[in-house]
N, C-alpha and C positions, 0 to 999 in steps of 0.2 A: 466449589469445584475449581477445580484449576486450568490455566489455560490449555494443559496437553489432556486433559479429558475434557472440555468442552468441545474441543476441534477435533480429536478422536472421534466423539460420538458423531461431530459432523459428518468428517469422512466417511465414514462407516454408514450412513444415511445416505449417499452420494451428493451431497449438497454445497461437495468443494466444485463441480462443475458448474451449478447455479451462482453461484456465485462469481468464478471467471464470466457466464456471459453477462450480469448486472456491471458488475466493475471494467467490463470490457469498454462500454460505452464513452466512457471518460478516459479509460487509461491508454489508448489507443493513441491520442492525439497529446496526453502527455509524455509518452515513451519516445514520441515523433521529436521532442524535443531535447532530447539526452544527446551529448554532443559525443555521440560513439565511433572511435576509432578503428581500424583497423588493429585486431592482435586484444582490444582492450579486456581487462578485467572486469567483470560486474558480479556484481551480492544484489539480490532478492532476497531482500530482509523481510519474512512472514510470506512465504511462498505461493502457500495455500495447493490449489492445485498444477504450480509451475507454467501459470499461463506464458509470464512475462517474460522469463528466458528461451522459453521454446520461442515468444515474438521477438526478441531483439537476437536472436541466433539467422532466424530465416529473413529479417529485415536488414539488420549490419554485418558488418563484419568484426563484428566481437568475435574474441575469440574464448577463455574460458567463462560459463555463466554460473553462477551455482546460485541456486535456491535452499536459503534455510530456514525452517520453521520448528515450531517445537513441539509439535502434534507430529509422532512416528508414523500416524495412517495418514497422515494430510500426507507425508513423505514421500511413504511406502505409492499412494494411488499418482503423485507425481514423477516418480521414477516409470513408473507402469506406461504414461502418455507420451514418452518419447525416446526414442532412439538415440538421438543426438549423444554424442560420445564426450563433443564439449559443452554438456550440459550436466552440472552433477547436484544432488539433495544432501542433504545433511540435516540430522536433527540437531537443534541447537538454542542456546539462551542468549534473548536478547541484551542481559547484560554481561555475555560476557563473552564476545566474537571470537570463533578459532580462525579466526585470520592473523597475521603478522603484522606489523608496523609497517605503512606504507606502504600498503601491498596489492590493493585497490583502486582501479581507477574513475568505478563510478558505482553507488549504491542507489539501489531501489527499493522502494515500500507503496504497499496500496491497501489501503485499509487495514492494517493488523499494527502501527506504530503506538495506537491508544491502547492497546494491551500492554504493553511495556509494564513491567512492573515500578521499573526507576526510568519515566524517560528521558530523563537530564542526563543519566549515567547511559543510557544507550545513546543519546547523540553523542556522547563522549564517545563511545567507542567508536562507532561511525566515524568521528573526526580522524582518530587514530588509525584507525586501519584505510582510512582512504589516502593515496599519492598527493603532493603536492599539487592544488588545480584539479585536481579530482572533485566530481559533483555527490549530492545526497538529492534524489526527486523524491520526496517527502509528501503522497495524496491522501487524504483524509476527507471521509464523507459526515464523519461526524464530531464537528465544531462549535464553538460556543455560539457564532453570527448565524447557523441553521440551527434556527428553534426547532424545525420538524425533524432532528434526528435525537432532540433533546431525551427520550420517551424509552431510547433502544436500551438504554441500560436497565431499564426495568426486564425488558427480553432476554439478559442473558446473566449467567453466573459471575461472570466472569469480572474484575473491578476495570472502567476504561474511566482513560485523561481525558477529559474536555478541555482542549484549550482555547483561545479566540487565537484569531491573527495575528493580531499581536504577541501574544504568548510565544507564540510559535515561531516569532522574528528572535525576538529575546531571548528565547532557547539555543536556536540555532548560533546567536551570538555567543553565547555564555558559553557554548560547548566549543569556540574558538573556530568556527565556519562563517562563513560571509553568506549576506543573504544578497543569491543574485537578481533575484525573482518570487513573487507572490502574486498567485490572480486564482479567479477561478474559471474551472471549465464544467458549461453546460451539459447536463443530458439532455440531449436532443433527439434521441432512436426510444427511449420510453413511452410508451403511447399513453397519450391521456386524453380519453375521452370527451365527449360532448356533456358541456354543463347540463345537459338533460337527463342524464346517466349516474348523477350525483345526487347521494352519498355514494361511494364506489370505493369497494374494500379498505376501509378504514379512514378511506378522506370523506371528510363534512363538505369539500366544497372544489372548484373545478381550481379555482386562485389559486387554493393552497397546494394542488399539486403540480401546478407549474411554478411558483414558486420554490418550490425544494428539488424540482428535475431542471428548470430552465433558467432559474436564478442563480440559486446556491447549487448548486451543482457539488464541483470534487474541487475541494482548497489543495493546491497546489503551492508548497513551499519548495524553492533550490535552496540551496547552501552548496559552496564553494570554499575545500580545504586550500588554508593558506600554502 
């Protein structure tokens, strides 16, 4: 299956909302870190349901946002949740951005970057089409250092990159971005119950799921075009 009918069936399931409020928890206090301008440009690369630019439209003063994904109903139910006039969708491939050269002043991703089919050639384009000193906030929940997201690819069709952190420096380098930043940020709004409540939906023990909400959390890569 591919990845515009894997996310199609999502959409169509309404599961692009479930998903904004999971990814919310972490993306929230990464988005806080985006150095946004007044006027600036910004790409939501894998949009999903267009959480990100509806929050950096009513948080900054960006001014145009567009969210691209490549699932039409992930699009189609993102266009649906907002008004905003400088907010626009687009169906689109991640190797190969209808942006211009230099034409971007800051790129966004959260969780849909390990779909990439080539993602050495998408950070290539991300390089390209972002301005001089323009950023890439690059979040991923599923990395080589959490072992407990090791398991998700068995859940879906679709083929995803595992990389480690390091991977992930080295990429950003090679695609000719500078890494400004690496760290992670905790879930901390995930409720996890009392070790007496355990086994609890799929976790064997209380450790292990605060290790994957309050340890490993969402790996947060910057890159910065020269």
């Amino acid at each position: 299956m591919s990845v515009r009918q894997e996310f199609d069936a999502w959409a169509a399931d309404g599961r692009d909302k479930g998903m904004e409020e999971r990814h919310w928890h972490t993306a929230k206090h990464a988005l806080a870190r985006m150095p946004v301008e007044d006027g600036d440009a910004i790409l939501d690369l894998g949009t999903g349901s267009g959480y990100a630019p509806r929050a950096l439209r009513e948080a900054t003063d960006a001014g145009r946002v567009y969210g691209l994904d490549g699932s039409p109903e992930m699009t189609a139910n993102a266009r649906s949740y907002t008004e905003d006039d400088a907010v626009g969708f687009v169906v689109g491939d991640f190797d190969s951005l209808p942006f211009a050269d230099d034409s971007l002043d800051h790129v966004w991703s959260m969780e849909a970057f390990y779909y990439a089919a080539d993602p050495n050639h998408t950070l290539e384009e991300v390089a390209r089409i972002l301005k001089p000193g323009g950023t890439l906030f690059c979040a991923v929940n599923y990395y080589e250092e959490n072992e407990h997201s090791h398991d998700w690819q068995d859940n879906i069709s679709v083929e995803m990159t595992r990389w480690s952190r390091e991977e992930y420096r080295e990429a950003f380098r090679d695609a000719g971005l500078h890494v400004a930043e690496q760290d992670t940020i905790p879930d901390e709004e995930t409720e996890i119950p009392p070790e007496s409540e355990f086994p609890h939906e799929g976790w064997d023990s209380r450790e292990a799921m605060v290790e994957r909400y309050r340890v490993y959390g969402t790996l947060l890569t910057v890159g910065v075009a020269p």
